[in-house]
N, C-alpha and C positions, 0 to 999 in steps of 0.2 A: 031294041038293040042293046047286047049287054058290052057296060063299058070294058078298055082293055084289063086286062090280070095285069097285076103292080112285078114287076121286075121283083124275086127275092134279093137279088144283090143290092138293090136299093134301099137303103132307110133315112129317112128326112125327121132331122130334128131341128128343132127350132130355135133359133138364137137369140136372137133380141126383138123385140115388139117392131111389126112391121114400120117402116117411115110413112107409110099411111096405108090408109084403111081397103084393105083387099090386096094389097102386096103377099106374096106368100114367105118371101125372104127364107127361101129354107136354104139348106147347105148338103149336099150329098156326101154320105161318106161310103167310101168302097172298100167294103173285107176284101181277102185275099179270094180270087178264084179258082184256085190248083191250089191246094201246098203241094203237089210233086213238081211245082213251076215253079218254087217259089227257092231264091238264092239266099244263104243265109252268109253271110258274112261273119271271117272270125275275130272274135271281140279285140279290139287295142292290145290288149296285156299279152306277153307272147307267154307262150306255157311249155314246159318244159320240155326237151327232146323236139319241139316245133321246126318240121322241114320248108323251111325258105324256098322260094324257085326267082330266079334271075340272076343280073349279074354280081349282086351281091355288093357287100361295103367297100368302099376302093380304100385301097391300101393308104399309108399313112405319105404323105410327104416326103419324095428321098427316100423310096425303099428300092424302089429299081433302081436308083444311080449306085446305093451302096448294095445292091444284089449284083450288078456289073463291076463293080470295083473288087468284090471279093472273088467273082470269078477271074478278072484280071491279076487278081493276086495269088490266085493258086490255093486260097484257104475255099474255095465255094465250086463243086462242079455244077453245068449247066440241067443236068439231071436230078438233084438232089432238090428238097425242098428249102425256100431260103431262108426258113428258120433253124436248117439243119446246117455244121457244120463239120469240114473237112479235114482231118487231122494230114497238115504238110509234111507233103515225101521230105525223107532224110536225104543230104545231099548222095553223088555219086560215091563219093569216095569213102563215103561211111556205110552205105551198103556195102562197097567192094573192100574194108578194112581188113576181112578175114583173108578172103584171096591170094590182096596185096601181100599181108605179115606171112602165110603160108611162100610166097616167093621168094618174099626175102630169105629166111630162112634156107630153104633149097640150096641159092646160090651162095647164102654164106657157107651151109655145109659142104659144097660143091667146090669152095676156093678153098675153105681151111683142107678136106681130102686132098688137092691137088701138090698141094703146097706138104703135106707130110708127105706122100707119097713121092714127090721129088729128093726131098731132104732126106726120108730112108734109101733113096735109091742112089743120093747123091754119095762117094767114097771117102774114106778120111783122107785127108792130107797134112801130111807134115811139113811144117814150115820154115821151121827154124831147131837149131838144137845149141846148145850152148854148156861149158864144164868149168869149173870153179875147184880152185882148190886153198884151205886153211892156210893162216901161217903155223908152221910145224917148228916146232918146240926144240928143242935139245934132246938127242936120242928117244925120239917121238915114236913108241910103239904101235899106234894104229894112227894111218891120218885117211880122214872120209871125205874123200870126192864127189861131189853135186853136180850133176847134170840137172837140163830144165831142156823136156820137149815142146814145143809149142806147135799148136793145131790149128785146123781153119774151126773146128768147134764139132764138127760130123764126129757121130760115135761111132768106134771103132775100134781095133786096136795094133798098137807099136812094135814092131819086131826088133832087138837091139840087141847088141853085147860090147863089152869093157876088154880093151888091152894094153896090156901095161909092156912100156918098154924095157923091160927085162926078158920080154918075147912070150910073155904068157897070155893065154883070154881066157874070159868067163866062158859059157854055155850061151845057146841065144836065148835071151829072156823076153820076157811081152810083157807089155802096157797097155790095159785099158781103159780106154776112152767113152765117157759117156757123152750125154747129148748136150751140147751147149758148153763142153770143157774143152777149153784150150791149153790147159798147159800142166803137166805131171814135172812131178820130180822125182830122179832115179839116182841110186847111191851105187858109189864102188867104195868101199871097205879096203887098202892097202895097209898091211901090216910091215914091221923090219925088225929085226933083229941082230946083236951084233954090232959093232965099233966099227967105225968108219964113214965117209962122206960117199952121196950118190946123188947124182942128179936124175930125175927120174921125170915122165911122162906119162898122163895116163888118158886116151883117148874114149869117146865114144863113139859108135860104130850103129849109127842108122840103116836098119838093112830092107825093113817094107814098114808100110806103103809105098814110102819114097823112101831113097841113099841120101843120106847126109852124114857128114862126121867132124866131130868137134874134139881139140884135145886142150889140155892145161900142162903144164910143167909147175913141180917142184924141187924143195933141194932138202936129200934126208941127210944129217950130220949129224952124229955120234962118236967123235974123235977123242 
């Protein structure tokens, strides 16, 4: 009878002198039997581009409390990554500054319009009218009478004429008024001739916008 065939996977090497005599004291060692069986582990050192699988390194201490506070602040949306950050909306009303300045505007142009177009539409008025007259001299050849119209300020203009009590008048003359003026001054020019005393008068004669009339008296002596 032939004894069994030795196992190739086995080989027995001998270690130290048996503890006594006929011990065989041997030690099996086993090769691999597959290497397509066989799991190779990859070495400690990580190498470059090396894809990890699990949950990975947890984050640092207080990244969540300060990844919730910056969303609570408006600098972090909940989409965005937490190392990414959120440039904060400008307020309302610096968005709507252009808007705003465009309305304003509008209505300032809207009140200053309203406000000429009253004022041009608004008539002149005459308010007052007043005549002055020099002190006249000895046989006093010209003496110049001052009137003074006075306005509510509306441009326009004055319709008037001069008469003097010797029963003569001017022509009707006009005064214009511009915008924002209240008050013209208008001359009468009386001349005399001739020796003797006269007591004389010389009126003004408001005839449009409005009637008004103002006169002065003087006294021409040349005796």
């Amino acid at each position: 009878m032939n004894p069994p065939s030795e196992d190739p996977r086995l080989r027995f090497a001998r270690t130290e002198p048996p503890a006594a005599p006929g011990d065989p004291d041997l030690t099996a060692t086993l090769p691999p039997t597959d290497p397509a069986a066989t799991l190779h582990l990859p070495s400690s050192e990580t190498a470059e581009g090396e894809t990890r699988f699990g949950p990975g390194v947890p984050g640092a201490p207080g990244m969540a409390d300060n990844r919730a506070t910056a969303i609570w602040r408006g600098t972090l949306t909940p989409d965005v990554p937490s190392g990414a950050t959120v440039r904060p909306r400008r307020p309302w009303w610096r968005r709507q500054l252009r808007s705003l300045l465009v309305a304003v505007a509008v209505v300032v142009a809207v009140v200053v319009g309203l406000r000429s177009c009253a004022t041009a539409g608004s008539p002149l008025k005459v308010l007052d009218a007043d005549v002055t007259a020099p002190a006249v001299g000895h046989c006093a050849k010209t003496v110049v009478i001052t009137g003074v119209l006075r306005t509510d300020g509306h441009p326009g203009t004055v319709d008037y004429r001069w008469k003097r009590s010797d029963g003569t008048a001017s022509a009707v003359l006009h005064q214009d008024f511009g915008k924002n003026v209240k008050s013209a001054k208008v001359v009468l020019r009386w001349s005399f001739d001739g020796r003797g005393t006269m007591k004389a008068t010389a009126t003004l004669d408001v005839l449009a916008p409005d009637r008004l009339t103002a006169s002065t008296s003087f006294t021409y002596d040349c005796s």
